[in-house]
N, C-alpha and C positions, 0 to 999 in steps of 0.2 A: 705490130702485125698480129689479127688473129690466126691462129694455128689450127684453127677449127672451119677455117674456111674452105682449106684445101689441104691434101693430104699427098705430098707428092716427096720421093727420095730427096735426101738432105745434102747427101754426097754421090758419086755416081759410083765410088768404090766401097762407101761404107753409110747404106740407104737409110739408116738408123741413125748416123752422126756417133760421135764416140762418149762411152760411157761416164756421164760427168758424175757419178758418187761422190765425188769427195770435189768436187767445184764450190765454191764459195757461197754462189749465188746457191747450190744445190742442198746446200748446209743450213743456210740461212731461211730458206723459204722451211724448211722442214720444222724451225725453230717455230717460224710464224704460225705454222698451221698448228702445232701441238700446244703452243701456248707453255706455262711455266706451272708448278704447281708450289702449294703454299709450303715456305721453309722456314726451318728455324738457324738463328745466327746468335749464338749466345741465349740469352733471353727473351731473345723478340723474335717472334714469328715474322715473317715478311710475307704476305700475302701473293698469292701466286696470280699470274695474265692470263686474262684469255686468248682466246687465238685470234694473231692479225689476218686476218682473211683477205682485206683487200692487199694488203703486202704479199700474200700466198700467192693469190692470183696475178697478181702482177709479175714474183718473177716466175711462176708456175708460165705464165703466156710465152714468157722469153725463152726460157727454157726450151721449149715444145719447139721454138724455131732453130735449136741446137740438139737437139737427143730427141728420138722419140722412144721413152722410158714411161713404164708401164707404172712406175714408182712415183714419178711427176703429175704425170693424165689423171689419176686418183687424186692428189690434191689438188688439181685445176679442181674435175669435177667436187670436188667438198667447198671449193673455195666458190663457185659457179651457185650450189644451192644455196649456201650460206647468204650471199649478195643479191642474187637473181631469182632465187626462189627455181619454180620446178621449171619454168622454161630454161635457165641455165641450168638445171641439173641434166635435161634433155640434150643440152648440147655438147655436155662433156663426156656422156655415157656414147653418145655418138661417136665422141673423135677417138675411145676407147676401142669401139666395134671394129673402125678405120684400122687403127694400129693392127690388133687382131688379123681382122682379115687379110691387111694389105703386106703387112712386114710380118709375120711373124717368126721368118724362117733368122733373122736378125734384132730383133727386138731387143729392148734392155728390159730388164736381169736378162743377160743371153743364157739360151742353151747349153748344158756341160756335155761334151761330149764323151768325158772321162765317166758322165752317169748315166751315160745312154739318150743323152738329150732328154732327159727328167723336167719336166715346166714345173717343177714343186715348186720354187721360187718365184714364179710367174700365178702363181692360183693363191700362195702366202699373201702376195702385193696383192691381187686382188681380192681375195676376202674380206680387207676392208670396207667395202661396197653393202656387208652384210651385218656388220660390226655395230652395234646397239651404242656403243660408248661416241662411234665418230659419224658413221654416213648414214646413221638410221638417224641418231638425235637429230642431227641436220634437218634431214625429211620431214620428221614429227612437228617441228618447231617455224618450217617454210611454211608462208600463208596461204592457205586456201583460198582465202577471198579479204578482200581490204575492205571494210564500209565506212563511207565518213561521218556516218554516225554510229554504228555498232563495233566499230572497231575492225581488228583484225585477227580470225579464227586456222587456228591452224589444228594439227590432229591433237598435241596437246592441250590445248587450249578445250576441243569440243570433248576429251579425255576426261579434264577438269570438273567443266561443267556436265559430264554425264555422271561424276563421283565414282571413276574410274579410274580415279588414279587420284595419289594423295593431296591434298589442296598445299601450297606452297607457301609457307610462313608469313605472314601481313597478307595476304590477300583474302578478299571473299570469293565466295565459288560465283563463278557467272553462271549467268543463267540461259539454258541451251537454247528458250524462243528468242533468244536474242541472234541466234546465230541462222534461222528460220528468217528473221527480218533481215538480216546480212546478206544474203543470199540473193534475198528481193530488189533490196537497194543496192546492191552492185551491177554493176555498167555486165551487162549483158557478155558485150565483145574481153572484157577483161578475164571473167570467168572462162570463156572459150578459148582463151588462148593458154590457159591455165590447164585444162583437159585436157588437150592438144598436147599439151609439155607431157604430162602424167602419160597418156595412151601412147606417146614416142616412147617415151622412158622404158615403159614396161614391155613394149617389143624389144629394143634393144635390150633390155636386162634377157630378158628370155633369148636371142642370138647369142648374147657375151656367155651364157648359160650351156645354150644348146653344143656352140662351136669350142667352148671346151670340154666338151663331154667326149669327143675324139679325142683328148689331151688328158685323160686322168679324172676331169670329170671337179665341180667347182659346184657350190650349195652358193643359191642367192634365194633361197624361201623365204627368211626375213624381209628383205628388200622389196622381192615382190610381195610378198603382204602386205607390206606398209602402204606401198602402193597404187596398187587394190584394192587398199580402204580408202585412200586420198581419193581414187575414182568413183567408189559409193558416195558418197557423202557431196560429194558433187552434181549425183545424179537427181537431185529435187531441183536444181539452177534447168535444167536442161527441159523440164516437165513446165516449169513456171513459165520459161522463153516460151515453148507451144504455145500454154494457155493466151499469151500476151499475141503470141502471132495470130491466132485463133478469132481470137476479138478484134484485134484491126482487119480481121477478112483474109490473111495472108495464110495460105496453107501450109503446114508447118515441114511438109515434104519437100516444096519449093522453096525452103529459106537457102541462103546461101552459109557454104564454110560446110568443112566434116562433123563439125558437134551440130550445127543446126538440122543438116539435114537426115541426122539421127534424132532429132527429139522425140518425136511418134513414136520411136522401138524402143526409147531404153526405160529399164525397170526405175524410177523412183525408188528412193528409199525413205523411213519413216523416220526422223531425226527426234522426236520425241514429244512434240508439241502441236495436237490438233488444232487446226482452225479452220479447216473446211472438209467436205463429205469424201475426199480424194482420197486426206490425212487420217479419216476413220477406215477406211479401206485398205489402205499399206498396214494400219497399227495392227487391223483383223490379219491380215496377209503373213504378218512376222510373228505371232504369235503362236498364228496355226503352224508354221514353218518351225518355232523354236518345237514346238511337241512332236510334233513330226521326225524330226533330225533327236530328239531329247528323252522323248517317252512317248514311245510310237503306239504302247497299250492304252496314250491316257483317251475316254471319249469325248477331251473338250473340244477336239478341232470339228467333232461332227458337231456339236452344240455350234460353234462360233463362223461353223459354213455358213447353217442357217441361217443367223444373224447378220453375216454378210450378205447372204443371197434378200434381206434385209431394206438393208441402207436405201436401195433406191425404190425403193414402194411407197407407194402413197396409202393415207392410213386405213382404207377400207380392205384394199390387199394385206395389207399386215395382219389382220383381223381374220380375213377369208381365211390365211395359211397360216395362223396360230391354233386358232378355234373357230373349225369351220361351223362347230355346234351354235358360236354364238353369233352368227349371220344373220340369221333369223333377228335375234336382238336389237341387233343394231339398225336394221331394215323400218322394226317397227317402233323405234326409237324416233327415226327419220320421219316417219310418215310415209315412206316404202314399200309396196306389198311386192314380194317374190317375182310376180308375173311382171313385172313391168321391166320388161328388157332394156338392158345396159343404162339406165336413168342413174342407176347409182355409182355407173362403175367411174372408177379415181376421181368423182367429187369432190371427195372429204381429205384433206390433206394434213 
């Protein structure tokens, strides 16, 4: 049974089901998810596991059809990115929201009414959600996009290869146009549904957010960061699909699905690697933005408007608006005289 399909009372006296903490299965999946760390036995270290995720998830599923525990949902969801990538993170973070909303007045860690019904042990369990060591790594490390020939890029990975984070022992640093052609040659619909996961994800993180802010109030800023850059970095897939609709004739406002028919509005972003006049326009765009937001005294972003306002002129306009003194020159370079209206104008390219 998925538990995420439907969200309905367990018991009609106890909507929640009873608190299984110390259940076997509820011991055991905790084991999987955490994994073992390296020990020493005498003289010999014994190297420590990783976490069994699909064993997580398995009895995390069963679980959720016996308790619905707020303690559980968290490792579904860790167990859901882990395997599924961010459409299964979307779905776990949803059946969280569920709980929330739906039961909260019985949920597991129950309310103490000896401490005034204090959800501190309810905001403890979920803080893992923001936690760098568990449910961030996850995120960082789920693929953004698969290529069958560039591999698979995730936030560490494009990390990596931006020299943004330390390179990892035997390996070379990849190379970021590699992730630029990743992008390309990925199946269209695969990416979209990838977004899709991500843009769910971070509505519901901001509900799970918002609707404990009535409740003491719960920090998920990491989370949605991470996020929020998985959704930048995405946004050059959604700019390329236009171009591609564009050219078979299909207008990119009438594509079908929510990421398509936002392609026209969303900003691009500059991933680091020029190869066309688009790519010189986003790089002009993030720079002037870095001084802007960085050193708002410096005057390179007036120099580098210019330059943008640049890019799309042909070479006689370049000319006219650098050095309009040297028009004249170039006219009589031509074999141009002055008086000959519009003969010259965007000739020369």
């Amino acid at each position: 049974m998925d538990p995420t399909a439907s969200l309905q009372p367990i018991e009609e006296n106890a909507p929640c089901g009873p608190d299984l903490e110390y259940d076997p299965d509820f011991l055991t999946m905790e084991t999987a998810a955490s994994g073992t760390q390296d020990h020493q036995i005498g003289e010999a270290i014994i190297k420590g596991e990783e976490p069994d995720w699909k064993e997580a998830l398995r009895l995390s599923t069963q679980l959720l059809t016996r308790t619905y525990d707020l303690r559980v949902a968290i490792i579904h969801a860790q167990s859901l990115i882990a395997i599924e990538g961010y459409p299964g993170f979307a779905k776990g973070m949803d059946f969280i929201a569920q709980m929330l909303d739906s039961f909260w007045d019985t949920l597991h860690p129950e309310l103490d009414p000896a401490e005034g019904h204090d959800p501190i042990m309810r905001a403890n369990v979920l803080s893992a959600l923001n936690d760098r060591r568990t449910t961030l790594a996850l995120i960082r490390n789920a693929s953004l996009v698969q290529s069958r020939i560039f591999g698979a890029w995730s936030l560490n990975e494009i990390a990596i290869a931006r020299g943004e984070t330390e390179l990892p022992e035997g390996r070379d640093r990849p190379d970021i146009a590699s992730y630029d052609a990743a992008l390309r040659e990925t199946d269209h619909e695969n990416i979209a549904e990838v977004v899709n996961a991500i843009e769910t994800a971070i509505k519901t993180s901001e509900h799970i957010r918002d609707f404990f802010g009535q409740h003491g109030g719960l920090i998920l800023d990491d989370l949605l960061r991470e996020l929020r850059q998985a959704q930048f970095l995405l946004a050059p897939a959604l700019e390329i699909e236009e171009e591609e609709e564009e050219e078979d004739g299909e207008p990119a406002s009438e594509a079908k699905g929510p990421v398509k028919a936002r392609a026209g509005k969303k900003s691009a972003s500059f991933t680091g690697t020029v190869i066309n006049r688009t790519d010189v326009l986003r790089a002009l765009d993030e720079v002037c933005a870095y001084y802007k937001r960085s050193e708002p005294s410096s005057p390179v972003p007036l120099l580098l408007g210019r330059a943008r306002r640049l890019v799309d002129l042909d070479f006689y306009s370049i000319i006219k608006d650098l050095a309009p003194d040297g028009e004249a020159q170039v006219l009589n370079i031509r074999g141009v005289r002055p008086d000959d209206d519009d003969e010259h104008s965007g000739s020369i390219e």
